[in-house]
BAFIVEX-380207 format. One record per residue (C-alpha): residue number from 1; z, y, x. Coordinates in steps of 0.25 Angstrom, whole numbers, plus 5000, padded with zeros to 4 digits. Layout:
% BAFIVEX-380207
<n:NUM c3:Z c2:Y c1:X>
...
END
This chain:
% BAFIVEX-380207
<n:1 c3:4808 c2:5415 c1:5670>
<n:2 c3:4805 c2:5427 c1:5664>
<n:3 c3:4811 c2:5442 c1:5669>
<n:4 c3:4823 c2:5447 c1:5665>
<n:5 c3:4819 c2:5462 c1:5663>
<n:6 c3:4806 c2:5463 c1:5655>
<n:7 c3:4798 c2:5478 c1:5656>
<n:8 c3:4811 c2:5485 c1:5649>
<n:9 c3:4823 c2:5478 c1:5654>
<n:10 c3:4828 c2:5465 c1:5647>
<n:11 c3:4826 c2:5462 c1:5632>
<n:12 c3:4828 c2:5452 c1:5623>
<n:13 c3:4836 c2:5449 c1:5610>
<n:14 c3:4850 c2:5452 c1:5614>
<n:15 c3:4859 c2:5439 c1:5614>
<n:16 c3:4848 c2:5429 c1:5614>
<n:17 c3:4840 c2:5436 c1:5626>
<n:18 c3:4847 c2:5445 c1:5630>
<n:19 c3:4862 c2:5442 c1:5630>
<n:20 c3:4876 c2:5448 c1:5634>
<n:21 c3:4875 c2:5439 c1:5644>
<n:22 c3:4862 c2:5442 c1:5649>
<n:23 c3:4865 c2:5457 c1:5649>
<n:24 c3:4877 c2:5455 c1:5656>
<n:25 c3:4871 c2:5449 c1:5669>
<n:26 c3:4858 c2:5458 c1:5667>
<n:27 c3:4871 c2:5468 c1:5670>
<n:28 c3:4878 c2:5460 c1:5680>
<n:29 c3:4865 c2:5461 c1:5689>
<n:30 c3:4862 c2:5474 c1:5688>
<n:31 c3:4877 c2:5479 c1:5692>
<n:32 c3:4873 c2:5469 c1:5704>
<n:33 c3:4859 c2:5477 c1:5707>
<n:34 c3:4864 c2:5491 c1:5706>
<n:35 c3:4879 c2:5487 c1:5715>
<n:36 c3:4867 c2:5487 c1:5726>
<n:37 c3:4865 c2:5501 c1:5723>
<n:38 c3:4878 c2:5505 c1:5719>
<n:39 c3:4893 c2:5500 c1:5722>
<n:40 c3:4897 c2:5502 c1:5709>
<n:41 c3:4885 c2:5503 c1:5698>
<n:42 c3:4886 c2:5514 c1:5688>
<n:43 c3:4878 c2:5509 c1:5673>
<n:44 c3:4875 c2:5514 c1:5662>
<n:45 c3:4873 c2:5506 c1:5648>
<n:46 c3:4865 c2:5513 c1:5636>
<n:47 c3:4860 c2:5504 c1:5626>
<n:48 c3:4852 c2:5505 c1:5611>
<n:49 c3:4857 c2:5502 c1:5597>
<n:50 c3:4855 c2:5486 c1:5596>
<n:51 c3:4866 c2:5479 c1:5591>
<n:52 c3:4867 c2:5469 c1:5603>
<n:53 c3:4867 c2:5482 c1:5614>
<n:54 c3:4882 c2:5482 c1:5614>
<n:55 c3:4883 c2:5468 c1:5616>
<n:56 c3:4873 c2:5469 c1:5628>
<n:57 c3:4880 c2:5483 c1:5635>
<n:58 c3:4893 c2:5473 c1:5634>
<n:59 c3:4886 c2:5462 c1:5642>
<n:60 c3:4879 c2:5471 c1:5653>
<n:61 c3:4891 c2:5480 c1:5654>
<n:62 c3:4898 c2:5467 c1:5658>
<n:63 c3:4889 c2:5464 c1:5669>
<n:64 c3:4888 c2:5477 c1:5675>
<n:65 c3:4903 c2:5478 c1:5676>
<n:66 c3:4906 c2:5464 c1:5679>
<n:67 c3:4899 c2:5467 c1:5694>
<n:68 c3:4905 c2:5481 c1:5695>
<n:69 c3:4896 c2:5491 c1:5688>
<n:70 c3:4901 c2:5502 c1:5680>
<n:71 c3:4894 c2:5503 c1:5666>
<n:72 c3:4895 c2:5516 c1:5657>
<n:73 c3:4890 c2:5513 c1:5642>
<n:74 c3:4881 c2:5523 c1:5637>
<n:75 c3:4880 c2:5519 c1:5623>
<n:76 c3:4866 c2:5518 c1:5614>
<n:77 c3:4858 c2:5528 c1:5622>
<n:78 c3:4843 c2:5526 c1:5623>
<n:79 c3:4837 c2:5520 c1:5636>
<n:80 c3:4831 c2:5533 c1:5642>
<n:81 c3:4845 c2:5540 c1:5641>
<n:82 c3:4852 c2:5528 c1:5649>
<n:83 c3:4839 c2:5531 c1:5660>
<n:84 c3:4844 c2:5546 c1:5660>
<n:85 c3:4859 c2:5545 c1:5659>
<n:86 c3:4858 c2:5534 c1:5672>
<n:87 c3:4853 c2:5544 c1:5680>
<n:88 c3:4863 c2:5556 c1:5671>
<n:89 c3:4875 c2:5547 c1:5675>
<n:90 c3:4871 c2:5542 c1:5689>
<n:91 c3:4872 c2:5529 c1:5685>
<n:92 c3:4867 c2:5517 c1:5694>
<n:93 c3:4860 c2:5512 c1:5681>
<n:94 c3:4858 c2:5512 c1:5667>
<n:95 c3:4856 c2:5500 c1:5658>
<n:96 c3:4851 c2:5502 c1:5643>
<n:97 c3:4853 c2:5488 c1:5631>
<n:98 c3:4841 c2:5490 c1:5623>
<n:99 c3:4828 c2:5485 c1:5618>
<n:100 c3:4820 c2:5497 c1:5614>
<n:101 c3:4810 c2:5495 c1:5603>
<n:102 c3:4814 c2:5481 c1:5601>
<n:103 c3:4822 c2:5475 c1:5588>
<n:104 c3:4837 c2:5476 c1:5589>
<n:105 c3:4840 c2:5462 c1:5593>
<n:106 c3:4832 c2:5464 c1:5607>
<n:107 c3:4840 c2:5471 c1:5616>
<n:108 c3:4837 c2:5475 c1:5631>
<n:109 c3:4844 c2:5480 c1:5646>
<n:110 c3:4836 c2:5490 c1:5655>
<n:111 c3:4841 c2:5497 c1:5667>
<n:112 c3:4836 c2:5509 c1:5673>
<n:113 c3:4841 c2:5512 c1:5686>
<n:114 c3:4851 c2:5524 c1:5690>
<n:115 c3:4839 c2:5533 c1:5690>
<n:116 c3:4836 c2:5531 c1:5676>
<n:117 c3:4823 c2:5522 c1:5679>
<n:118 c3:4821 c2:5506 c1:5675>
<n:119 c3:4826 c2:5497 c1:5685>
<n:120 c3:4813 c2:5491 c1:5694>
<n:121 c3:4809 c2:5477 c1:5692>
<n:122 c3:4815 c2:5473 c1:5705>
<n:123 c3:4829 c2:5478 c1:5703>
<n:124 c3:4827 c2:5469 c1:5688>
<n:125 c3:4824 c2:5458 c1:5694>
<n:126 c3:4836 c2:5460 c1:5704>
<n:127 c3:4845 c2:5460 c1:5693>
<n:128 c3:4837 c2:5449 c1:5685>
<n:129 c3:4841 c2:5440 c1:5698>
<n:130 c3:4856 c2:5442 c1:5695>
<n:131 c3:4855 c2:5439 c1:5680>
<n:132 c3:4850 c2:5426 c1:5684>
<n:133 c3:4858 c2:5423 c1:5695>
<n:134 c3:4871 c2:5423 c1:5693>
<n:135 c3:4877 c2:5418 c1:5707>
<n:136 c3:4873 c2:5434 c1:5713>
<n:137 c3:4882 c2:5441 c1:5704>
<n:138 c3:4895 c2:5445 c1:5708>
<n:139 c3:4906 c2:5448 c1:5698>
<n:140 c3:4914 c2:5461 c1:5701>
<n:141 c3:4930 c2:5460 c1:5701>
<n:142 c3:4943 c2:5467 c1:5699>
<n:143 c3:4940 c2:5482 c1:5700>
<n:144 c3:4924 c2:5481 c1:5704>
<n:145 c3:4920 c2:5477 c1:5689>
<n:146 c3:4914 c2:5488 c1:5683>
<n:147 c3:4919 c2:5497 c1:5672>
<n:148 c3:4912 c2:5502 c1:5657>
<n:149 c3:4912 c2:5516 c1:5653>
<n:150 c3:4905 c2:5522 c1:5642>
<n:151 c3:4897 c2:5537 c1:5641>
<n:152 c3:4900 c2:5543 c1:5630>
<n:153 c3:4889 c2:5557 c1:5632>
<n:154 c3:4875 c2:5546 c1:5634>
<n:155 c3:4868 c2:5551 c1:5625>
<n:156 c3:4872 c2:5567 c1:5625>
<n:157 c3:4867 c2:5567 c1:5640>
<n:158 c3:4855 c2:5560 c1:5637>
<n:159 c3:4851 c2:5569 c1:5626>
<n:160 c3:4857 c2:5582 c1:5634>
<n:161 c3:4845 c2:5577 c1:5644>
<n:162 c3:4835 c2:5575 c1:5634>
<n:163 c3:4835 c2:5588 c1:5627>
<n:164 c3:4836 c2:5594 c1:5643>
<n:165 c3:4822 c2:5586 c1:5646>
<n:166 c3:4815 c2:5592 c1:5633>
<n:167 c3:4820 c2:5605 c1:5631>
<n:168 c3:4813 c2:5603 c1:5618>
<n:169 c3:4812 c2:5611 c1:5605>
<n:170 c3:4809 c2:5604 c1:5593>
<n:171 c3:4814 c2:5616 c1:5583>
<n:172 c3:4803 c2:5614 c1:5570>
<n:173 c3:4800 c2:5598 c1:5572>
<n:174 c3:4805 c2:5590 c1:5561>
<n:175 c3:4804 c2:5576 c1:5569>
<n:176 c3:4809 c2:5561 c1:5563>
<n:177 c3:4817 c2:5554 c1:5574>
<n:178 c3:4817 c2:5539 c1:5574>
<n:179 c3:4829 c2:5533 c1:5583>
<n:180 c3:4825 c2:5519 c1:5580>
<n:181 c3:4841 c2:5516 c1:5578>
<n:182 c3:4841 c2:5515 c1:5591>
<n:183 c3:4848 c2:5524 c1:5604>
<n:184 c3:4841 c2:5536 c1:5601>
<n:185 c3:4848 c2:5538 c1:5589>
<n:186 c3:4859 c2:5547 c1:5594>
<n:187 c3:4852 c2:5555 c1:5605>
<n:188 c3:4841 c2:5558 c1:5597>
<n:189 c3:4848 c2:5564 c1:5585>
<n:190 c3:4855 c2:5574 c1:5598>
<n:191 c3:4842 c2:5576 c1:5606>
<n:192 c3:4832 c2:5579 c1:5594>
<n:193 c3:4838 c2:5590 c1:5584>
<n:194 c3:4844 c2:5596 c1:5598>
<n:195 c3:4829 c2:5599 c1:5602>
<n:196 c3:4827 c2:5606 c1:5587>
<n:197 c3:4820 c2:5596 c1:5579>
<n:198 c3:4822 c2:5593 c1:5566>
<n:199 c3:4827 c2:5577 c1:5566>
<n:200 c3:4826 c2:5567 c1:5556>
<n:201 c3:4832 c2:5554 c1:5564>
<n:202 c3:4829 c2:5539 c1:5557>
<n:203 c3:4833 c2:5528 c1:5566>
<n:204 c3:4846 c2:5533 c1:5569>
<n:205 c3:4855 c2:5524 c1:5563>
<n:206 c3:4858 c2:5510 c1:5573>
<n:207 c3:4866 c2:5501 c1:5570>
<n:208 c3:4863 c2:5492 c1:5580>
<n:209 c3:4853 c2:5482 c1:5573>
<n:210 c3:4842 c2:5494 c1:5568>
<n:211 c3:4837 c2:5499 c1:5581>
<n:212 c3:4821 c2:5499 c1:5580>
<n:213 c3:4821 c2:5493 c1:5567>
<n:214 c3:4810 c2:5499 c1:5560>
<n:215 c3:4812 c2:5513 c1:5569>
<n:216 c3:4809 c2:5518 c1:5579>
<n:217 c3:4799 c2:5519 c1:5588>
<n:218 c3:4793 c2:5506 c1:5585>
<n:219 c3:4793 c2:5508 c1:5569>
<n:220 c3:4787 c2:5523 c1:5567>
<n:221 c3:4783 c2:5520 c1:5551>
<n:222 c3:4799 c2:5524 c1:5547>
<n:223 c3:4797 c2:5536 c1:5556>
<n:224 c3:4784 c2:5540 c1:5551>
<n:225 c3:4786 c2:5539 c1:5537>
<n:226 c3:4799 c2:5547 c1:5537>
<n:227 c3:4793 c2:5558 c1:5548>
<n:228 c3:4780 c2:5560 c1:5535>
<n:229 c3:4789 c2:5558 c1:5523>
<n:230 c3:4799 c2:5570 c1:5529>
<n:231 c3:4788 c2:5579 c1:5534>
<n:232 c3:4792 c2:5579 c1:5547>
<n:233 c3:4782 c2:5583 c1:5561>
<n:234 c3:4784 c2:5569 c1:5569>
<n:235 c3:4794 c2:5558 c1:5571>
<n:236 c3:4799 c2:5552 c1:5583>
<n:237 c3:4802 c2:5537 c1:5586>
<n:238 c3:4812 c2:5530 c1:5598>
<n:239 c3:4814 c2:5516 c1:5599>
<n:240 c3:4827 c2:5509 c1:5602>
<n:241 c3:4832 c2:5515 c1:5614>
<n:242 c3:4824 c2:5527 c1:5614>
<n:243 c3:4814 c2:5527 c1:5625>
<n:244 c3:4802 c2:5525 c1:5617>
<n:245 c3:4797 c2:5537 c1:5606>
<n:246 c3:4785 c2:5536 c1:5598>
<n:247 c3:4783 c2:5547 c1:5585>
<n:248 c3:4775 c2:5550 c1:5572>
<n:249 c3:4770 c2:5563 c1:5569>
<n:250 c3:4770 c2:5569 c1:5555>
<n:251 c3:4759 c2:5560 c1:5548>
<n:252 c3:4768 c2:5547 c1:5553>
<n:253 c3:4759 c2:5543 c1:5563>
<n:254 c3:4764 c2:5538 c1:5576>
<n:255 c3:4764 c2:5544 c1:5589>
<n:256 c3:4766 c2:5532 c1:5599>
<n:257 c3:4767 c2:5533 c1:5614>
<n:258 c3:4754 c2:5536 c1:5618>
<n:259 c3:4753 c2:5548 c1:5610>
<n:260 c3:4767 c2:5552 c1:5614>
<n:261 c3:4762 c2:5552 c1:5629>
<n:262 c3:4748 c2:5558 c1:5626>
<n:263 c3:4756 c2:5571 c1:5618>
<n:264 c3:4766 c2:5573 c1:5629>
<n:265 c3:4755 c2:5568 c1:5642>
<n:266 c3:4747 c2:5582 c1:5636>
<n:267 c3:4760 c2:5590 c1:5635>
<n:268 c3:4765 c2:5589 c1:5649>
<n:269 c3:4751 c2:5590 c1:5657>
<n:270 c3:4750 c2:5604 c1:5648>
<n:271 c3:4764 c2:5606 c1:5655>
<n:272 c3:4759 c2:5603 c1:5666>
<n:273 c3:4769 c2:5592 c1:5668>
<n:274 c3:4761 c2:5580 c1:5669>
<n:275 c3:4759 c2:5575 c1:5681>
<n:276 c3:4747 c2:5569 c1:5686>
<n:277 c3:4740 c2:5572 c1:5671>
<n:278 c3:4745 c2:5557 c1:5670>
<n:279 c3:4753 c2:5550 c1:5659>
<n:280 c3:4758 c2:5535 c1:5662>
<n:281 c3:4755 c2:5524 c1:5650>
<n:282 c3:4754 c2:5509 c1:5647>
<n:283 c3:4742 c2:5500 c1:5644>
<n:284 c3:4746 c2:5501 c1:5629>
<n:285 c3:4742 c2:5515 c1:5627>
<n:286 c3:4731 c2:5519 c1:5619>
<n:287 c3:4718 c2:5521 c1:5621>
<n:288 c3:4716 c2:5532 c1:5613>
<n:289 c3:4728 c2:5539 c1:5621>
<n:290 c3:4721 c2:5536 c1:5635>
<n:291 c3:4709 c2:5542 c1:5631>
<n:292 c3:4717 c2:5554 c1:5625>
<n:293 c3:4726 c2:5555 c1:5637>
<n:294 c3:4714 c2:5554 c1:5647>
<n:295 c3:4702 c2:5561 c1:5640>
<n:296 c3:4708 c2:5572 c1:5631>
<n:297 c3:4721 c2:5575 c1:5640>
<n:298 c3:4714 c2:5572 c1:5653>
<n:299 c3:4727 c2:5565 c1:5658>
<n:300 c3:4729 c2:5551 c1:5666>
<n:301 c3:4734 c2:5540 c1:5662>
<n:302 c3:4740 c2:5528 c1:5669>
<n:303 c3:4745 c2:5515 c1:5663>
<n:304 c3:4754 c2:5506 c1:5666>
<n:305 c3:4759 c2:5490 c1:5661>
<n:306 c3:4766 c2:5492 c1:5646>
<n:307 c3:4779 c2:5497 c1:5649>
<n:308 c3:4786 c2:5509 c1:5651>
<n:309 c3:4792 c2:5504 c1:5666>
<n:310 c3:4779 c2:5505 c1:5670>
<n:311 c3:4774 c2:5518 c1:5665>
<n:312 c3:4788 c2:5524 c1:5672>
<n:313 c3:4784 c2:5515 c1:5685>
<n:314 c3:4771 c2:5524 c1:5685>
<n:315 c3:4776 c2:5538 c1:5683>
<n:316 c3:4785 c2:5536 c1:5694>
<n:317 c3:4776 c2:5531 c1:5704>
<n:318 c3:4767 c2:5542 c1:5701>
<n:319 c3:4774 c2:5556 c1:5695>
<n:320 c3:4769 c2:5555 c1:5681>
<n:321 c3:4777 c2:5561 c1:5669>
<n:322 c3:4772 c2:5554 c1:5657>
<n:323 c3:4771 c2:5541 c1:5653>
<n:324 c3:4775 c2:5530 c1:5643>
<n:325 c3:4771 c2:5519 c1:5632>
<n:326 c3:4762 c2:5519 c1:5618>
<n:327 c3:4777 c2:5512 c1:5612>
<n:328 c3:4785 c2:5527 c1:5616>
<n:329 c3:4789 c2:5524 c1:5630>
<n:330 c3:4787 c2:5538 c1:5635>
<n:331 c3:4791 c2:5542 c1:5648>
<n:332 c3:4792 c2:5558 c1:5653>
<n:333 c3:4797 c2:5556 c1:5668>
<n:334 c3:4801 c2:5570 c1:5669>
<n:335 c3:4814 c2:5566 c1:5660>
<n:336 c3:4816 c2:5551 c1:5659>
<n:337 c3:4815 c2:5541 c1:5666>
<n:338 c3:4811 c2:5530 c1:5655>
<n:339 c3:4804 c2:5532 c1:5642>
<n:340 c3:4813 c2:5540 c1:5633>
<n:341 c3:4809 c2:5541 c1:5617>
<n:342 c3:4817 c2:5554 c1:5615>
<n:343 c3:4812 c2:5563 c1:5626>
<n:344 c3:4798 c2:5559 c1:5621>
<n:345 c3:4801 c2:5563 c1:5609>
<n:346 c3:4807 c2:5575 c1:5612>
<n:347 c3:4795 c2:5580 c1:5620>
<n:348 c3:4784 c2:5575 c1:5610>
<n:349 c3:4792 c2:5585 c1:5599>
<n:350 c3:4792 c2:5595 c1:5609>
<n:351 c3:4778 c2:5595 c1:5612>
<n:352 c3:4776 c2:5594 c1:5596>
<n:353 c3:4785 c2:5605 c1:5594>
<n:354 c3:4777 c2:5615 c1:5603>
<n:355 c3:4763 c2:5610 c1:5598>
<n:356 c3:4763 c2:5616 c1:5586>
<n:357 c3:4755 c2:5605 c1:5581>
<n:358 c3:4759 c2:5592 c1:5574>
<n:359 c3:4762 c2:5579 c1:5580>
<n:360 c3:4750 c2:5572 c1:5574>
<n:361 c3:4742 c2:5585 c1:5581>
<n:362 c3:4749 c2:5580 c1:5594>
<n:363 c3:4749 c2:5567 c1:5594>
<n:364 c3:4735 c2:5564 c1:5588>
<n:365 c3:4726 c2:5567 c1:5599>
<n:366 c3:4720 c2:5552 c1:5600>
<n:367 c3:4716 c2:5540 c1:5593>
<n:368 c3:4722 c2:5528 c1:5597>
<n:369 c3:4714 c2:5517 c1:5599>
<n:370 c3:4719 c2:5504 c1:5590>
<n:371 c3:4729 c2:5495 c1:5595>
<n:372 c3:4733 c2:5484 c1:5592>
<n:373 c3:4746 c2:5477 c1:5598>
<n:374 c3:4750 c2:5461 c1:5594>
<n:375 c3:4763 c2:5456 c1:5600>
<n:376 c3:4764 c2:5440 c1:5604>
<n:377 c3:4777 c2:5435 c1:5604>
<n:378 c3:4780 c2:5430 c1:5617>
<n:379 c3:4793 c2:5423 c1:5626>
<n:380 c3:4793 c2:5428 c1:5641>
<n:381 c3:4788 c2:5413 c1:5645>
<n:382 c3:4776 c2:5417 c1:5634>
<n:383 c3:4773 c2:5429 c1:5641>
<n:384 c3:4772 c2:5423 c1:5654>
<n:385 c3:4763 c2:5414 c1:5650>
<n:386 c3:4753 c2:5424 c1:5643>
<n:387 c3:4752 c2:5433 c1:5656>
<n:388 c3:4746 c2:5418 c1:5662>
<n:389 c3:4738 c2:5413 c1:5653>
<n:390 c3:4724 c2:5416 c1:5656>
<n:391 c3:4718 c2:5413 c1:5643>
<n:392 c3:4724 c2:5424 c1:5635>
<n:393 c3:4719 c2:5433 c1:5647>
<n:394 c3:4705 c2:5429 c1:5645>
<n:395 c3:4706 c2:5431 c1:5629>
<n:396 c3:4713 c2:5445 c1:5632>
<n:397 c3:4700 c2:5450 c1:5641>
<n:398 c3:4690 c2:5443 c1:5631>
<n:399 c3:4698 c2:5452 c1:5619>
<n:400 c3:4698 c2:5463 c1:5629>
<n:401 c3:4682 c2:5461 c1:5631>
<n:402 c3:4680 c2:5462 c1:5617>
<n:403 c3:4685 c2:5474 c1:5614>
<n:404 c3:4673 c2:5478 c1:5620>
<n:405 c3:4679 c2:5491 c1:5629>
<n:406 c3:4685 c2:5497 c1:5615>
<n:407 c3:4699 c2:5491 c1:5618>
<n:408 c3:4706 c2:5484 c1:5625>
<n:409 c3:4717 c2:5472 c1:5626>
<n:410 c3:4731 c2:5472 c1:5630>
<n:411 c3:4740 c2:5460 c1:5631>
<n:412 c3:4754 c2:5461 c1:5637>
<n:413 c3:4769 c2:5455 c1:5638>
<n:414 c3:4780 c2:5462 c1:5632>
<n:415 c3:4790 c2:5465 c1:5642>
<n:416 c3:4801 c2:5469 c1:5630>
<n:417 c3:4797 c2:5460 c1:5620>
<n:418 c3:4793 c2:5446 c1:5618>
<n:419 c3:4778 c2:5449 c1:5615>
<n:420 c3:4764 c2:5447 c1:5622>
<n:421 c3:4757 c2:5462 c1:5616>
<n:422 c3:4743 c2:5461 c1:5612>
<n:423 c3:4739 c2:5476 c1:5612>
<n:424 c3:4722 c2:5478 c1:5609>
<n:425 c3:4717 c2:5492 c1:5607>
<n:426 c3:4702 c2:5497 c1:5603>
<n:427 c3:4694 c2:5505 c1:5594>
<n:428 c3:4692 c2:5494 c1:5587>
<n:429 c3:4704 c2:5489 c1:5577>
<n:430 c3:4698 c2:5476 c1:5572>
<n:431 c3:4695 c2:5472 c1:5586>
<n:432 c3:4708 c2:5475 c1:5592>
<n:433 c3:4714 c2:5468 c1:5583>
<n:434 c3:4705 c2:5455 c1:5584>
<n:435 c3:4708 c2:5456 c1:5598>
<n:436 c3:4723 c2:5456 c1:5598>
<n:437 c3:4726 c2:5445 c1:5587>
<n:438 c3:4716 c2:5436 c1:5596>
<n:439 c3:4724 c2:5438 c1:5608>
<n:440 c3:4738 c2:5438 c1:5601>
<n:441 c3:4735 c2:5425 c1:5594>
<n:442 c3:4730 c2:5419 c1:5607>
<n:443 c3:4743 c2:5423 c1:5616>
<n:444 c3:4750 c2:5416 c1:5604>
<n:445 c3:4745 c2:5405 c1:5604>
<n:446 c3:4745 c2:5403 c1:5621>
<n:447 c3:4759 c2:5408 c1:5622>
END
């Protein structure tokens, strides 16, 4: 059977996968996990803009107070303000209903622990235990069930904190701000004309059905065209919930996560706030951004499995500052403890503010080597199957062989989405691209 909790919690499409019956046991056995730790467990509920996220906070509301939890709604905040307020409000945890990047009929529950981090995978696991066994969970009564309250000041206190961390003055930059009809919609129109910056905001208009639809983070062209038909120096782009940013500069051209990294790695070590000269990344990232990072900079770079758990498991264990994903996962540790699109934001203006240069100046310091990424459609028993079948392991290496030492091949499981990525990158576009159809058609035709 597969595992409940993927790399980013639990998703699915809400009431086929994940239901309000499924959500509410998911709440049932984390109330059970954190009474260990606390008589009477204090958590939070922030969510995004899908449609289905009432439904959902409804059903895990249920189970948290129906084993004697207490529960304060946050409303549509973004997930790195319910891993600040956690810790803000001293609560035991904080459980966010969203999906990110994803189309509106997929919807997600992740839980950060009390001090703003992702629950580990052994306390998942404890919980997944209780959501399939029943006969462990004990029912509260009389005046142990819990109560629901709601906090009416989330998303001042998250923006009062965020303008504190950047201490930022954009006076002079005219910037396009995409909120992806998602939960960012409403800090960012406080946080970003606060800092001085003259905003144009598209994507703030949910209506619960319009979240990531062609917006967003994940559809730059919207933003890029109105940034060049308005004249404007640079947009900047969130996804669903906020903790990814990726940008355009004034020509429309996209900035993605490696250039975000490179630009603000090369800011903090002439601060002298980058410990170690090291920033933290995934195999995804470019080649062209390695070499940039390693032989122009002179910085170190460490990677990690694709996702941004994992990059965060590795600045803790060893004190670096920076890290993050080629999608706009970007983590500053100083500030947040999960990926956070807007203070990214905020301090790539600030450093472009202060440059005196434009944002293609800044950020087109490299040439990216050619990717190319094919997703397989794939059910959880498929991706099982495809990490044991030899066959397609032979035919990745002989792929891999044939790039010649110009490229190379990547071939990995989703963990948020039902696909099996073919990524193959290398100075050579035509062979790249040979190289990925070949290996795509072949894991869809064994799956």
């Amino acid at each position: 059977m597969a595992r409940l909790f993927g790399t980013d919690g639990v998703r699915g499409v809400a009431g086929e996968d994940l239901t309000p019956g499924l959500a509410m046991l998911i709440g049932r056995g984390a109330a059970m996990v954190l009474a260990r730790r606390s008589a009477r467990p204090r958590i939070l509920i922030g969510k995004d803009t899908r449609i289905s996220g009432d439904m959902l906070e409804s059903a895990l509301a249920a189970g948290l107070c129906s084993v004697g939890a207490d529960v304060e709604l946050l409303g549509v905040v973004p997930t790195p303000a319910v891993a600040y307020l956690v810790r803000k409000y001293k609560a035991d945890a904080g459980i966010v209903i969203s999906a990110s990047h994803n189309p509106m009929e997929f919807n997600g529950i992740k839980i950060f622990k009390g001090d703003g981090y992702k629950l580990p995978d052994q306390v998942e696991d404890e919980i997944e235990r209780l959501v399939r066994d029943k006969s462990q969970v004990k029912l509260a009564t009389g005046g142990d069930v819990g109560r629901v309250t709601r906090r009416e000041n989330a998303i001042e206190d998250y923006v009062e904190y965020l303008a504190s961390c950047l201490e930022a003055n954009l006076s002079g930059l005219k910037v396009a701000i995409d909120c992806a009809n998602g939960a960012s919609a409403a800090p960012a129109r406080l946080l970003f004309p606060r800092l001085g910056a003259d905003c144009r905001f598209i994507g703030v208009e949910p209506d619960g059905t319009n979240i990531n639809r062609d917006c967003g983070s994940t559809h730059l062209d919207r933003l890029a065209k109105y940034v060049v038909e308005n004249g404007l120096d640079c947009g900047v782009a969130f996804d669903g919930d906020a903790d990814r940013c990726l940008a355009v500069d004034e020509k429309g051209n996209e900035i993605d996560g490696d250039r975000i990294i490179a630009i603000l790695s090369k800011h903090l070590k002439q601060r002298g706030e980058l410990p170690q000269d090291t920033a933290v990344v995934t195999v995804m990232s470019n080649l062209g951004f390695m070499q940039y990072m390693k032989e122009t900079l002179g910085l170190q770079i460490v990677t990690t499995a694709v996702g941004d758990r994992y990059v965060l498991e590795e600045m803790r264990a060893n004190g670096y500052a920076i890290g993050g994903e080629q999608s706009g996962h970007v983590i500053l540790l100083q500030h947040s403890t999960t990926g956070d699109g807007e203070l990214t934001a905020g301090t790539l203006l600030n450093i472009l503010a202060g440059s005196g240069k434009k944002m293609s100046e800044l950020a087109g310091v490299y040439e990216k080597f050619p990717q190319v990424i094919l997703n397989v459609q794939a059910t959880p028993e498929q991706k099982a199957r495809y990490k044991e079948d030899e066959y397609i392991a032979g035919f990745i290496e002989s792929q891999q062989q044939g790039l010649m030492g110009e490229g190379r091949v990547l071939v990995r499981v989703s963990g948020t989405e039902p696909y099996i990525r073919v990524m193959v990158e290398g100075k050579n576009h035509e062979a790249i691209t040979q190289a990925a159809k070949l290996i795509a058609d072949l894991i869809e035709k064994r799956k």
